[in-house]
RONUKOL-871414 format. One record per residue (C-alpha): residue number from 0; residue in three letters; x, z, y. Coordinates in steps of 0.25 Angstrom, whole numbers, plus 5000, padded with zeros to 4 digits. Layout:
<sites>
+-----+-----+------+------+------+
!   k !   r !    x !    z !    y !
+-----+-----+------+------+------+
! NUM ! ALA !    X !    Z !    Y !
...
+-----+-----+------+------+------+
</sites>
This chain:
<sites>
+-----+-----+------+------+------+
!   k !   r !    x !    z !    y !
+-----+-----+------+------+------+
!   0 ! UNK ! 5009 ! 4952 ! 5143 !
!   1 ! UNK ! 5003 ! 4955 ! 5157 !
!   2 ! UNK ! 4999 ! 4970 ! 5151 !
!   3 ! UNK ! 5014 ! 4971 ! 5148 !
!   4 ! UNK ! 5018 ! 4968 ! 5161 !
!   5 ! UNK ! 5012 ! 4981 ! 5166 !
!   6 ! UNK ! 5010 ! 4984 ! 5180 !
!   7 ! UNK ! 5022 ! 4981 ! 5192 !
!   8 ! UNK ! 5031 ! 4984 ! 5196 !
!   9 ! UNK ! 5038 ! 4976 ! 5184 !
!  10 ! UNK ! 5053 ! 4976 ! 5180 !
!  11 ! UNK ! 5060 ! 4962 ! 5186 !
!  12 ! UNK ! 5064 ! 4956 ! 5172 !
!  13 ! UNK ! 5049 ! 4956 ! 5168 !
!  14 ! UNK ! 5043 ! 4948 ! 5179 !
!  15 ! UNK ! 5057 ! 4939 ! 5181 !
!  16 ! UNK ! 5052 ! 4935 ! 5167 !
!  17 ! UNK ! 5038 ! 4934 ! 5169 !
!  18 ! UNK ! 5039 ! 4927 ! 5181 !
!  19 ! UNK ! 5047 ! 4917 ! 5176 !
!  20 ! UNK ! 5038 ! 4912 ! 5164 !
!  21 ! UNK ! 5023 ! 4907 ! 5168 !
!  22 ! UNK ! 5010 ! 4908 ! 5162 !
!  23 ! UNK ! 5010 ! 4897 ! 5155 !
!  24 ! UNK ! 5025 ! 4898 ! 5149 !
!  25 ! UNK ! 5020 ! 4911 ! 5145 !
!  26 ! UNK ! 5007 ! 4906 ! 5138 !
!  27 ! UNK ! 5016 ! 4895 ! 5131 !
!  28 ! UNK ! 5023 ! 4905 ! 5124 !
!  29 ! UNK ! 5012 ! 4917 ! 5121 !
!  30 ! UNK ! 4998 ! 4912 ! 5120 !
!  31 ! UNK ! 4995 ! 4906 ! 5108 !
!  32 ! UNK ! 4980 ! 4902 ! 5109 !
!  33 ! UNK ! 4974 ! 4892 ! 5119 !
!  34 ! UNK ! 4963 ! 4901 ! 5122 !
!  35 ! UNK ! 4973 ! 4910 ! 5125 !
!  36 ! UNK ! 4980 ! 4899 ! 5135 !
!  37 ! UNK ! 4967 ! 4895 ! 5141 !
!  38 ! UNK ! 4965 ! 4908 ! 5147 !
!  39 ! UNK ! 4977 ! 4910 ! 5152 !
!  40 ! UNK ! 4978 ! 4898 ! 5158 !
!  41 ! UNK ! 4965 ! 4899 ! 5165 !
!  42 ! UNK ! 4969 ! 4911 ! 5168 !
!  43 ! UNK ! 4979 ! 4908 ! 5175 !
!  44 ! UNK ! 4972 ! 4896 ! 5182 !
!  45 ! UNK ! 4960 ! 4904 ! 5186 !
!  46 ! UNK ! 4968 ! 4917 ! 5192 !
!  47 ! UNK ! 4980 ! 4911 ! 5196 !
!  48 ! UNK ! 4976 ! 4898 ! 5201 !
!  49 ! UNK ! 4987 ! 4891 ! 5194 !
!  50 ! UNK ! 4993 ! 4886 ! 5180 !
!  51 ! UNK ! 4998 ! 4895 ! 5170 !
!  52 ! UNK ! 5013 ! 4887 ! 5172 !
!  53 ! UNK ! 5012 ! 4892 ! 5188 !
!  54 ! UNK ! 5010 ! 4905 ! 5186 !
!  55 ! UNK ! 5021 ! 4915 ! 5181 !
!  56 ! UNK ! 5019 ! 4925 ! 5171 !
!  57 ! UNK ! 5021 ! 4935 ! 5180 !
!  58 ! UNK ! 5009 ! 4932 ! 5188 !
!  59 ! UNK ! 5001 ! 4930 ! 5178 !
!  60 ! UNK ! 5005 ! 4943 ! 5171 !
!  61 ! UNK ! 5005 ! 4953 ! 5183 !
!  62 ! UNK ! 4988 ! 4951 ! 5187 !
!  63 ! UNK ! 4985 ! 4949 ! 5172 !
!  64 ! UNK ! 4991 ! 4964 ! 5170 !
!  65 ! UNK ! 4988 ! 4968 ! 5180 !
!  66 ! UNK ! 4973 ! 4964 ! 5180 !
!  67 ! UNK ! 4972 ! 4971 ! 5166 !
!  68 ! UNK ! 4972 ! 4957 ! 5157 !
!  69 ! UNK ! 4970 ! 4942 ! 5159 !
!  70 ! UNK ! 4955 ! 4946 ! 5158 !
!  71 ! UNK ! 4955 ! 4956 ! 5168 !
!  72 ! UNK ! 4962 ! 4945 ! 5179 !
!  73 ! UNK ! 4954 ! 4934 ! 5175 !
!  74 ! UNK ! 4940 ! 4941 ! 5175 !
!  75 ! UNK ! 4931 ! 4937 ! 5185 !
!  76 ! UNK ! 4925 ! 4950 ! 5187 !
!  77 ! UNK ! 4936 ! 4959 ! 5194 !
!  78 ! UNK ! 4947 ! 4950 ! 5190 !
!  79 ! UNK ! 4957 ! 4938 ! 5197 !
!  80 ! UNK ! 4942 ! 4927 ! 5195 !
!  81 ! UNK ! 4934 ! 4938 ! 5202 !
!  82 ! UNK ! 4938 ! 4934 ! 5218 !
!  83 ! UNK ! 4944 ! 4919 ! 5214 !
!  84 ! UNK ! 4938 ! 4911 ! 5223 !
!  85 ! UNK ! 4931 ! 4896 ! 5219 !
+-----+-----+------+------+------+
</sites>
């Protein structure tokens, strides 16, 4: 989903209807496994600092993409982990 997004600037419609869904409405609907959901949601908790239903689709979908992939963001080698601080 992130790849499709592609990089800004994006057309309005798009992220009216990104923003409006979060993470977690998102996962209810589209991942299938709980390994899948575990990531995501750990994910989401370890680079966002919040819960999958706080964060919009939007905002996750914009640093995914544009970090080349979930594994990319969340490496933490040259990734989001790679300056977080304990």
């Amino acid at each position: 989903m992130a790849r499709r997004l592609g990089p800004p600037p994006w057309r309005e419609s798009v992220t009216a209807r990104l923003n409006a869904q979060t993470v977690g409405s998102w996962m209810d609907r589209h991942v299938r496994t709980s390994a899948g959901r575990l990531v995501i949601t750990v994910a989401v908790a370890a680079s966002f600092c919040c819960r999958r239903e706080e964060l919009s689709l939007l905002a996750f979908a914009a640093p995914v993409g544009g970090a080349g992939g979930l594994r990319s963001l969340i490496a933490v080698t040259d990734g989001a982990l790679a300056y977080r601080m304990a």
